[in-house]
C-alpha positions as a Python dict, from the first residue, in 0.01 Angstrom:
ca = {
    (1, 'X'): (0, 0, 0),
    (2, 'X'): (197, 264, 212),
    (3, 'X'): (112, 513, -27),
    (4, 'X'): (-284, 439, -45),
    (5, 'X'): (-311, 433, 332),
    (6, 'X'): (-93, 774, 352),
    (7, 'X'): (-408, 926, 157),
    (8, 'X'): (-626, 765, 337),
    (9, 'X'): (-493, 954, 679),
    (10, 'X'): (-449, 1265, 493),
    (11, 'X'): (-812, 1299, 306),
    (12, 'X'): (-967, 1162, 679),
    (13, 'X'): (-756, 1462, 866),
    (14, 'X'): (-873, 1725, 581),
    (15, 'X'): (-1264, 1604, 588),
    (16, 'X'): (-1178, 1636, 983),
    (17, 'X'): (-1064, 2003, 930),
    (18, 'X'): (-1308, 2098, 733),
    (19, 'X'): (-1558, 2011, 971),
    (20, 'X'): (-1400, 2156, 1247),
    (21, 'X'): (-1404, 2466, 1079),
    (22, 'X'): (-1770, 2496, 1075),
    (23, 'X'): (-1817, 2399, 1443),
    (24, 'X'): (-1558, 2751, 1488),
    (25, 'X'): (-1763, 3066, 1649),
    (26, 'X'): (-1698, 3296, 1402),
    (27, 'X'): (-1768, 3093, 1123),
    (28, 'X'): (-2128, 3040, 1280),
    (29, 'X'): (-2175, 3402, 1323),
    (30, 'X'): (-2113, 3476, 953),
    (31, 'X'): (-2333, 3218, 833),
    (32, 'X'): (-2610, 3368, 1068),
    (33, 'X'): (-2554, 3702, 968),
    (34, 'X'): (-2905, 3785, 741),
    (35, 'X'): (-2907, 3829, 356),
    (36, 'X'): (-3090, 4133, 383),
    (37, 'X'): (-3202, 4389, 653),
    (38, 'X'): (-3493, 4568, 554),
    (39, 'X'): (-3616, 4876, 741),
    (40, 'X'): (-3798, 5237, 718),
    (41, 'X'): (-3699, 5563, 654),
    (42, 'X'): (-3588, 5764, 986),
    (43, 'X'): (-3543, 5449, 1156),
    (44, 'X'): (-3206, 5280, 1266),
    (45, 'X'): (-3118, 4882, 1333),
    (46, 'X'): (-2828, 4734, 1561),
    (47, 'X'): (-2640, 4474, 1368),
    (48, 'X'): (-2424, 4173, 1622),
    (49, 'X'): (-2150, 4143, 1391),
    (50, 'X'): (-1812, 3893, 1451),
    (51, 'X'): (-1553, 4060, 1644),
    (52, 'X'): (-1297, 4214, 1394),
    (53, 'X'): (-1558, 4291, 1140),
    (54, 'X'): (-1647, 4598, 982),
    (55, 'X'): (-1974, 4695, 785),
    (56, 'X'): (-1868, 4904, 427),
    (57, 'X'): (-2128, 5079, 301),
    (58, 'X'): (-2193, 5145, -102),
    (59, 'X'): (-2419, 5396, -120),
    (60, 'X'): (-2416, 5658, 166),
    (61, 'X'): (-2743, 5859, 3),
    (62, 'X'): (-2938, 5548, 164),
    (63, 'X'): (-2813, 5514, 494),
    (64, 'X'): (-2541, 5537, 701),
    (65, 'X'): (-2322, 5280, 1001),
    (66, 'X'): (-2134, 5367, 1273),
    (67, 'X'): (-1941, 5080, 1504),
    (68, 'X'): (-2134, 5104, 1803),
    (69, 'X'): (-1866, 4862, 2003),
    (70, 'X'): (-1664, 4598, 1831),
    (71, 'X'): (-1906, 4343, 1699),
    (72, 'X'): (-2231, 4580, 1691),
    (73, 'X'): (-2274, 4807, 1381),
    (74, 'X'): (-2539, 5081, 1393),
    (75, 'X'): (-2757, 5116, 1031),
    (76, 'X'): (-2955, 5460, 983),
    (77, 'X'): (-3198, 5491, 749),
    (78, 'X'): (-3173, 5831, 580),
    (79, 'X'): (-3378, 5786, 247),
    (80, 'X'): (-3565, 5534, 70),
    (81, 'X'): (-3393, 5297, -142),
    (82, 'X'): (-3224, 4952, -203),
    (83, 'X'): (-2807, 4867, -183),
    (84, 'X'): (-2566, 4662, -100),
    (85, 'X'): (-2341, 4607, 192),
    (86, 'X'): (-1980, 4454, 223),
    (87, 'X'): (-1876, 4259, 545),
    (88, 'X'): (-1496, 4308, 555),
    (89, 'X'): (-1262, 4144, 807),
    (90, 'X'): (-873, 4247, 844),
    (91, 'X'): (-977, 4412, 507),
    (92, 'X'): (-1080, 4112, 376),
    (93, 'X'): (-1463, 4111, 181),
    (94, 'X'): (-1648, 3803, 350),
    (95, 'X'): (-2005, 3843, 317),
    (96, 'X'): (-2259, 4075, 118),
    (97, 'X'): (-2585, 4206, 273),
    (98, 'X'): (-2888, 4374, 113),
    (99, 'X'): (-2973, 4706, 233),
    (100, 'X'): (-3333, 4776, 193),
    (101, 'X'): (-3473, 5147, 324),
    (102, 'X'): (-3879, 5182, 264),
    (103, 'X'): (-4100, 5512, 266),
    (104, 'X'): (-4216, 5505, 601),
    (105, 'X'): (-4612, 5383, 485),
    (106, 'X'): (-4899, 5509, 672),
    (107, 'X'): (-5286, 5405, 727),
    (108, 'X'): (-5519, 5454, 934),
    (109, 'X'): (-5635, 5164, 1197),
    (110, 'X'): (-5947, 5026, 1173),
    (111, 'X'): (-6157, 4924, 1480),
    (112, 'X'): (-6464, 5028, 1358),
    (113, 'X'): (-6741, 4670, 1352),
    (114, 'X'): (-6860, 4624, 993),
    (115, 'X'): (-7126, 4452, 871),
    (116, 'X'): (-7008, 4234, 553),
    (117, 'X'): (-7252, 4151, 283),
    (118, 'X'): (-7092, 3876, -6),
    (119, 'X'): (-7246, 3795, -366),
    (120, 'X'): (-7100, 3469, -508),
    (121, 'X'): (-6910, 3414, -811),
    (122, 'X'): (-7241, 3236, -963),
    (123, 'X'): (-7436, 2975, -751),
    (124, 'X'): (-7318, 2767, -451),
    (125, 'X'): (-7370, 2383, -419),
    (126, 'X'): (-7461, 2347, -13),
    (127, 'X'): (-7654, 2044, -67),
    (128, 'X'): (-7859, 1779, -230),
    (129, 'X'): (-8210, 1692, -160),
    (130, 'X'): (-8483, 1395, -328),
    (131, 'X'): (-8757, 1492, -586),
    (132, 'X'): (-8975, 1260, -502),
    (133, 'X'): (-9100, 1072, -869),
    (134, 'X'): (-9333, 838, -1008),
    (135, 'X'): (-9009, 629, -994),
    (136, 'X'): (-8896, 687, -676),
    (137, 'X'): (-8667, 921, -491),
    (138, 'X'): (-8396, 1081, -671),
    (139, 'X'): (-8155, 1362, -693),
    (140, 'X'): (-8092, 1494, -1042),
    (141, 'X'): (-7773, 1648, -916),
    (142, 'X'): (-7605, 1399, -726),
    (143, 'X'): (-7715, 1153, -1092),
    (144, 'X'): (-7525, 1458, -1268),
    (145, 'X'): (-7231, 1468, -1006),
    (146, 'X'): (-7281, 1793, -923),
    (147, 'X'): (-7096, 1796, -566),
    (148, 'X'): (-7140, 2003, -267),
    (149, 'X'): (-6907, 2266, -262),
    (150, 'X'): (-6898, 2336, -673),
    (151, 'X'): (-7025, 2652, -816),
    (152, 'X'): (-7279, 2675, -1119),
    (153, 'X'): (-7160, 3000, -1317),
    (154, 'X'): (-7343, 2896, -1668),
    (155, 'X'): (-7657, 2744, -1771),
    (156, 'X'): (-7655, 2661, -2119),
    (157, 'X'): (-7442, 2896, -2185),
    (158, 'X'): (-7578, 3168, -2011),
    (159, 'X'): (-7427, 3296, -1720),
    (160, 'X'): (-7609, 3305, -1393),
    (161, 'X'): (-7554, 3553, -1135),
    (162, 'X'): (-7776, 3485, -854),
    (163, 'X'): (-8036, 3186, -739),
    (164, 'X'): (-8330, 3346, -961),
    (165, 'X'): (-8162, 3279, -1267),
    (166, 'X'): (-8169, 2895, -1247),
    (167, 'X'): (-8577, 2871, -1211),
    (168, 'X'): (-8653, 2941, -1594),
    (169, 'X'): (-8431, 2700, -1713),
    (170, 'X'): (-8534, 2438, -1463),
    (171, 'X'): (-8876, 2516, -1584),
    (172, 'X'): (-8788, 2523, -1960),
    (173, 'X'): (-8589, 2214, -1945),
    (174, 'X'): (-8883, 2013, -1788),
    (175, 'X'): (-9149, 2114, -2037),
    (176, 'X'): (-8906, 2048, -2329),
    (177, 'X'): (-8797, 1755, -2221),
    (178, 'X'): (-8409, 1852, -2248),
    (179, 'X'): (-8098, 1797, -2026),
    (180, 'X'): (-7937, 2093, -1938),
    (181, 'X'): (-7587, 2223, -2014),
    (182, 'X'): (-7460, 2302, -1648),
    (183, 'X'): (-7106, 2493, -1638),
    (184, 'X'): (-6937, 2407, -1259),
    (185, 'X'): (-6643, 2541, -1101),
    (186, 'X'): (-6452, 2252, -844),
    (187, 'X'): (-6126, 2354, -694),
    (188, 'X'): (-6028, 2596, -953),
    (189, 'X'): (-6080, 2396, -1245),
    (190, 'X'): (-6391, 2429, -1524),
    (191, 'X'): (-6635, 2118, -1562),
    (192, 'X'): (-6920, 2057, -1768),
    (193, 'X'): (-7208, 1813, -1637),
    (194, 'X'): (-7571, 1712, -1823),
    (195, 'X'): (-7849, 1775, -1527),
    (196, 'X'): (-8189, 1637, -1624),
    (197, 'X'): (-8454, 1804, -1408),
    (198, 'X'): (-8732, 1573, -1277),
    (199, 'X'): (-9098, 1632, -1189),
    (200, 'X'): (-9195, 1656, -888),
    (201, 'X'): (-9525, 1382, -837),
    (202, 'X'): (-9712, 1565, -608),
    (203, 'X'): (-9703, 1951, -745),
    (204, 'X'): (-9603, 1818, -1078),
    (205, 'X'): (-9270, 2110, -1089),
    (206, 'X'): (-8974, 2046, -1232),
    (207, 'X'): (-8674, 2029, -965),
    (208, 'X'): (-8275, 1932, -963),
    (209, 'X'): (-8232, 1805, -606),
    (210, 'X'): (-7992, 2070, -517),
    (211, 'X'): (-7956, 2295, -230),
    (212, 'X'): (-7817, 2639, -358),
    (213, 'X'): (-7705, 3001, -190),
    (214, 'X'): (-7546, 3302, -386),
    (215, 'X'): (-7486, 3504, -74),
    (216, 'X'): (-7349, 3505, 295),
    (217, 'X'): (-7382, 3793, 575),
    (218, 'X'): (-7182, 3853, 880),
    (219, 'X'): (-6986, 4079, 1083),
    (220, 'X'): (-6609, 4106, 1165),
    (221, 'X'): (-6370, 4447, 1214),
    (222, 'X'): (-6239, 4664, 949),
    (223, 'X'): (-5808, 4659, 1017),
    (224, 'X'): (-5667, 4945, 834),
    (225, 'X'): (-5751, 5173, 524),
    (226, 'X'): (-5484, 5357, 295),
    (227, 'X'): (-5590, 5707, 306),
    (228, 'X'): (-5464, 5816, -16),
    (229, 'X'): (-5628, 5559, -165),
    (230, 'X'): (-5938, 5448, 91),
    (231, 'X'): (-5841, 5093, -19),
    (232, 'X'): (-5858, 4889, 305),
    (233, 'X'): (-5845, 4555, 473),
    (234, 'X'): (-6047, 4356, 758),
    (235, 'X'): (-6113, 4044, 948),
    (236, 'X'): (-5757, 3915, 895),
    (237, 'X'): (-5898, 3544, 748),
    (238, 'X'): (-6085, 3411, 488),
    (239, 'X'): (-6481, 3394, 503),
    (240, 'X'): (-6623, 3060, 442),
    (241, 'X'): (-6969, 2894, 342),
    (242, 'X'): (-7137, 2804, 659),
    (243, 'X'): (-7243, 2471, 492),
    (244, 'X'): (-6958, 2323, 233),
    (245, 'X'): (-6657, 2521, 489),
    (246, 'X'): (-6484, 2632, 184),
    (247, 'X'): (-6368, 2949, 72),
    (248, 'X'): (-6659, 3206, -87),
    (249, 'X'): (-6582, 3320, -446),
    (250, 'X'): (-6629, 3665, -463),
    (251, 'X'): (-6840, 3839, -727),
    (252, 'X'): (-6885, 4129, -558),
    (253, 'X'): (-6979, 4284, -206),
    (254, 'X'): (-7003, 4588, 51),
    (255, 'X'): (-6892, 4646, 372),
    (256, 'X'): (-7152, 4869, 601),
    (257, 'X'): (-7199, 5003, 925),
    (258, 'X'): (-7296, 4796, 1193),
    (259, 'X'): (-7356, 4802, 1640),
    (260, 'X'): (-7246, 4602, 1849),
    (261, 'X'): (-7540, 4502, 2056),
    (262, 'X'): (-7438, 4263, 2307),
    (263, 'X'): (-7149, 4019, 2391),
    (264, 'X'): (-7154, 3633, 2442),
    (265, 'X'): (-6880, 3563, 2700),
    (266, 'X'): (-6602, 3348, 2538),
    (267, 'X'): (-6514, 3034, 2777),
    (268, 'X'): (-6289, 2707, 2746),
    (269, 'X'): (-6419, 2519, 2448),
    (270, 'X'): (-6681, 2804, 2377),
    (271, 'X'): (-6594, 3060, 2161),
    (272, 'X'): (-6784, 3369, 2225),
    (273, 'X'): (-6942, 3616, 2006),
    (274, 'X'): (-7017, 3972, 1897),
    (275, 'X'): (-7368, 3985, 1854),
    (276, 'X'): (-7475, 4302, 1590),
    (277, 'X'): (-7690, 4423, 1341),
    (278, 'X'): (-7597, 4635, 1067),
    (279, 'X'): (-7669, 5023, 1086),
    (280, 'X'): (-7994, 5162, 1104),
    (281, 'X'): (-7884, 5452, 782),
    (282, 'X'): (-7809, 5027, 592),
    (283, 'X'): (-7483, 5331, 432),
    (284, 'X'): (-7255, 5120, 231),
    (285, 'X'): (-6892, 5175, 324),
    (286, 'X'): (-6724, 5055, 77),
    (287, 'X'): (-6716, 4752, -164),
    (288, 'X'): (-6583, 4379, -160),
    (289, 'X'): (-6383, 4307, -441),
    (290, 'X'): (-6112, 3997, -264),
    (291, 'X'): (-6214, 3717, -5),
    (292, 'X'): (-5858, 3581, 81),
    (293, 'X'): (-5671, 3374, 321),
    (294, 'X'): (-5550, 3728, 507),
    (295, 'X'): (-5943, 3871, 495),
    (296, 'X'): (-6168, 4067, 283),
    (297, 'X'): (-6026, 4393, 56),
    (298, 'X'): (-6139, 4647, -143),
    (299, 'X'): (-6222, 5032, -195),
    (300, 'X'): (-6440, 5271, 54),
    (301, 'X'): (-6618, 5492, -67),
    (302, 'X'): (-6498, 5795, 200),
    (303, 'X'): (-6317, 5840, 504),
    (304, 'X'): (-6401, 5689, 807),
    (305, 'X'): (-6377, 5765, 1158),
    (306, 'X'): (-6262, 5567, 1489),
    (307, 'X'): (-6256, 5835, 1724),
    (308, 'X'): (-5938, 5898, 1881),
    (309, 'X'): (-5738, 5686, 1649),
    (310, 'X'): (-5813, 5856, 1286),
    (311, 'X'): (-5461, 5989, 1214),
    (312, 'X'): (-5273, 5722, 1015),
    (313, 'X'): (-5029, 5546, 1167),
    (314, 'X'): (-4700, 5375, 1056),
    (315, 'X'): (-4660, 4977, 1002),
    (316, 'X'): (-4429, 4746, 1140),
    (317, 'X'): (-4274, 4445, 919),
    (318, 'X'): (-4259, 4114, 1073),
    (319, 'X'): (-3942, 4070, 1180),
    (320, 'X'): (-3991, 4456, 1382),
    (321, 'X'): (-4229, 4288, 1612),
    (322, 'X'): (-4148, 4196, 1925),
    (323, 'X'): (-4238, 4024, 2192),
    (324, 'X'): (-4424, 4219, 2472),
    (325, 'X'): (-4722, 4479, 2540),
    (326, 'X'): (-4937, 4587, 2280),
    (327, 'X'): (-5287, 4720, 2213),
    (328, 'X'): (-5571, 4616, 2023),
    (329, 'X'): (-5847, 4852, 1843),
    (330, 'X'): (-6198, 4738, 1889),
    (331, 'X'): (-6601, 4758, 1989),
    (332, 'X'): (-6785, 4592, 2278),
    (333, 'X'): (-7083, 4810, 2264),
    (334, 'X'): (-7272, 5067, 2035),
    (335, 'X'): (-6980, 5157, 1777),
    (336, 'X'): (-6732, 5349, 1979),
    (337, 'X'): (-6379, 5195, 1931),
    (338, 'X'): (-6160, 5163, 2255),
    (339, 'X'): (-5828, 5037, 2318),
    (340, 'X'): (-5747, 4749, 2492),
    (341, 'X'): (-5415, 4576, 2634),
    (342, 'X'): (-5280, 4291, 2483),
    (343, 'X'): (-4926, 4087, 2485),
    (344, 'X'): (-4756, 3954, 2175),
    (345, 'X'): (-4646, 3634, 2326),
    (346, 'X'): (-4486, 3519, 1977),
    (347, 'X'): (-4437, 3589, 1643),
    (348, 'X'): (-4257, 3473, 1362),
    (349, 'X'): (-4028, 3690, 1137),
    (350, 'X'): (-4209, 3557, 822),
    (351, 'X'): (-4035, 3586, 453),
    (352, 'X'): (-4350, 3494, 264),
    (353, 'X'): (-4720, 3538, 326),
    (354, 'X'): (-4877, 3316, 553),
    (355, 'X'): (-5160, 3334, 792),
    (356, 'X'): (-5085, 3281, 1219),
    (357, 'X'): (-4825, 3495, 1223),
    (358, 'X'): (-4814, 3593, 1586),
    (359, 'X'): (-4975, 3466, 1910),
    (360, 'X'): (-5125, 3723, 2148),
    (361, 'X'): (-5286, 3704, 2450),
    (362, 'X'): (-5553, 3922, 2618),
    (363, 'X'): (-5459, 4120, 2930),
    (364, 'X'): (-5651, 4339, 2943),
    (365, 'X'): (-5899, 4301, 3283),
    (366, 'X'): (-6217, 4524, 3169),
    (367, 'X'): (-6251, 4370, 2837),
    (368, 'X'): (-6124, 3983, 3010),
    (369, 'X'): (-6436, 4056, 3211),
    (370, 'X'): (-6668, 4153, 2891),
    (371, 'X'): (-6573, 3898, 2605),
    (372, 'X'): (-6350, 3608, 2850),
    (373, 'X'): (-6081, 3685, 2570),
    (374, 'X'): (-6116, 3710, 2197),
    (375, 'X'): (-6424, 3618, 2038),
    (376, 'X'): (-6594, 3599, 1723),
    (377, 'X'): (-6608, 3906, 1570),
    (378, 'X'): (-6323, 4030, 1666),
    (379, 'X'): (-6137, 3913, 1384),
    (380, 'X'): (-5985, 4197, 1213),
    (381, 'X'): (-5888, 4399, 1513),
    (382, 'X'): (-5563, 4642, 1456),
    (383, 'X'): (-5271, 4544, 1676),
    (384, 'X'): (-5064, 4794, 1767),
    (385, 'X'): (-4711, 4813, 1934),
    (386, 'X'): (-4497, 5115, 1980),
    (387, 'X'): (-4700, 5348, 1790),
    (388, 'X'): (-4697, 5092, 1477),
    (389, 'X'): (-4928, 4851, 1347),
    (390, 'X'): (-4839, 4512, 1338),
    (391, 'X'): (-5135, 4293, 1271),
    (392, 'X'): (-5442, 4181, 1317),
    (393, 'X'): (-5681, 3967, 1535),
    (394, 'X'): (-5780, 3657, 1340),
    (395, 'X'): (-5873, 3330, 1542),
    (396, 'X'): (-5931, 3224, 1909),
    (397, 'X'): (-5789, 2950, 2095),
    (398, 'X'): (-6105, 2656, 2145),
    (399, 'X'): (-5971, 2548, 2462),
    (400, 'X'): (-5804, 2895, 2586),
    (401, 'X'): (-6055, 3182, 2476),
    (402, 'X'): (-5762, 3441, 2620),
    (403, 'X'): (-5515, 3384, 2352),
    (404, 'X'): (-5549, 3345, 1972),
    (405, 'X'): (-5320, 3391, 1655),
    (406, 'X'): (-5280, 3756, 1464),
    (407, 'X'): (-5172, 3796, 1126),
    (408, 'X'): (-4904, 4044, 972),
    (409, 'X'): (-4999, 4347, 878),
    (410, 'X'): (-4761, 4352, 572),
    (411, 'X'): (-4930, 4041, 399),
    (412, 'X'): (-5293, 4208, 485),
    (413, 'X'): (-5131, 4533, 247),
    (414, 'X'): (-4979, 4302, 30),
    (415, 'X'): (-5388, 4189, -87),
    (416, 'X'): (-5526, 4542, -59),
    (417, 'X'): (-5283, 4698, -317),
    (418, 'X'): (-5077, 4883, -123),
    (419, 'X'): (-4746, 4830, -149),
    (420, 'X'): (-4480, 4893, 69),
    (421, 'X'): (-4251, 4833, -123),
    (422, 'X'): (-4293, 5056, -433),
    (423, 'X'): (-4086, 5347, -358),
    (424, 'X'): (-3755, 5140, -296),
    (425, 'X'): (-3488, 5243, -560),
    (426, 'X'): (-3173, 5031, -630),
    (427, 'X'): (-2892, 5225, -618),
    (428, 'X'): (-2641, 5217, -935),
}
């Protein structure tokens, strides 16, 4: 009994110890302490370190520390590449830390409003309507379950392209008197539905009771463009069907100039807007080849110039943006882009893509007293903060038209192509 209860004491004042030791400051700090510190070439970081710790360094080729005080290491970046770091104290390895030095990337910001022009990935569902029959009112494609929101991509086995191509087989179907083979897309998955076209009573055509649309036109702001490659990125968020509010399929596109002709003032529950109209010269830019969460991407066909800001520029991961001043790159009349001041009020050292990245807020007073804030668009505008970029513009706040989120410029890369981190070497 003695015995039992002596464990008892002794496993409760163990469990107790062990505990206590992770409530200890300098345990904390070592479990803080990031995995991996990942910076440019030519650039240096300031590590907080525990007191009594030093920083050993396995391959000096990449970068070098100095101790700037006794629990702050200094990292310099010297060339591009990808080691390891031991965390020693009273010679003693504790901890491990990835080193990872990039090529300091460069593209040029954007600015510049674009007109966007989209083809769909086949035919979009935006609606149903009645045929009005002998029998009554009816929609063939609500009887065939053919939902808002689905795309039609073969007839019969045929593909179809654009809203032309349906007609003859409507037309073909009715004066054969067979259903036809319709091939949908719904969330990413492949169905196959039996639509029986019915004649219309009063002009005696054949007709499916569906709304359809195999395009969409807008404009937003081109962000950046490699120019090595002239791949580029803009608008910072996905563009949706006015109608079903999902996602457009890309088939293909362009991207071409447009003017900004006057500005609806943004206010509290009213977003404003850019109002344009594409370039007189109609000169394509560049193509659409990607409609993602982070924007629109693809290839321009030359370089293209912003005025004062043409020389590239280097980027700025998300965990390297800070809090504070910044500018953004944009055009509130004609197509001249001019800088304006902005403030990063937050922003969120991501690991993985994902969209809202940052909060900013407009400052600046001559562009407060064009647009009220940020407005529609806008989206797409370069960020920039200490001669990097960091972002882009992507959505207003409803009920504050002054702020609105951004999104990292290393995710909008990421969907171009152009990747950061392809030069980065491991060291043996």
């Amino acid at each position: 009994m003695y015995k039992d209860l002596l464990r008892r004491m002794i496993g409760v004042i163990l469990l107790g110890s062990l505990v206590g030791i992770g409530f200890l400051t300098p345990v904390r700090e070592y479990v803080a302490l990031p995995e991996s510190i990942t910076f440019f070439e030519g650039q240096h970081v300031l590590q907080a370190l525990p007191v009594g710790t030093n920083m050993k360094q396995e391959e000096a080729n990449i970068y070098t520390t100095a101790m700037e005080s006794e629990h702050k290491v200094s990292i310099q970046a010297k060339t591009n590449g990808d080691s390891m770091a031991t965390l020693e104290a009273a010679s003693f390895p504790i901890k491990k830390m990835n080193v990872k030095v990039l090529s300091d990337l460069k593209v040029v910001p954007g600015g510049q409003s674009i007109g966007v022009k989209l083809n769909t990935l086949g035919v979009l569902i935006v609606g149903h309507h009645l045929v009005n029959t002998t029998a009554g009112k009816q929609s063939p494609g609500e009887i065939a379950d053919i939902q808002v929101g689905d795309i039609i991509t073969k007839i019969n086995g045929k593909n179809i392209k654009k809203m032309g191509d349906v007609s003859p087989f409507v037309k073909q179907s009715g004066e054969t008197r067979s259903p036809l083979d319709v091939t949908i897309i719904r969330d990413g998955k492949t169905f196959h539905k039996t639509l029986t076209p019915l004649q219309d009573k009063n002009d005696q055509s054949y007709r499916i009771g569906l709304y359809i649309r195999d395009s969409a036109a807008g404009v937003g702001t081109l962000t950046f463009f490699d120019p090595a490659s002239f791949k580029y990125g803009a608008l910072g968020h996905v563009i949706s069907d006015m109608d079903t509010k999902k996602p457009i399929k890309v088939n293909n596109g362009e991207i071409l100039g447009s003017t900004v002709t006057s500005i609806e003032k943004g206010s509290n529950g009213h977003p404003g807007e850019k109002l344009a109209r594409f370039s007189n010269d109609q000169r394509v830019l560049g193509d659409i080849s990607k409609n993602s969460p982070f924007g629109i991407f693809g290839k321009l066909n030359d370089s293209l110039s912003n005025g004062d800001w043409n020389k590239p520029l280097p980027i700025a991961l998300s965990h390297q943006v800070k809090e504070g001043p910044a500018k953004i790159l944009t055009v509130v009349n004609g197509s001249k882009v001019r800088e304006f001041d902005v403030d990063v009020v937050s922003s969120v050292p991501q690991k993985f893509p994902a969209t809202k990245g940052m909060v900013i807020k407009i400052t600046d007073p001559e562009l407060l007293k064009i647009t009220g804030g940020i407005v529609q668009g806008m989206s797409g505008s370069p960020i920039i903060q200490n001669g990097r970029i960091i972002g882009a513009v992507t959505h207003v706040f409803v009920n504050d038209p002054t702020s609105g989120y951004g999104v990292h410029i290393e995710w909008m890369l990421d969907e171009a192509g152009v990747d950061i981190y392809k030069d980065a070497k491991q060291a043996s």
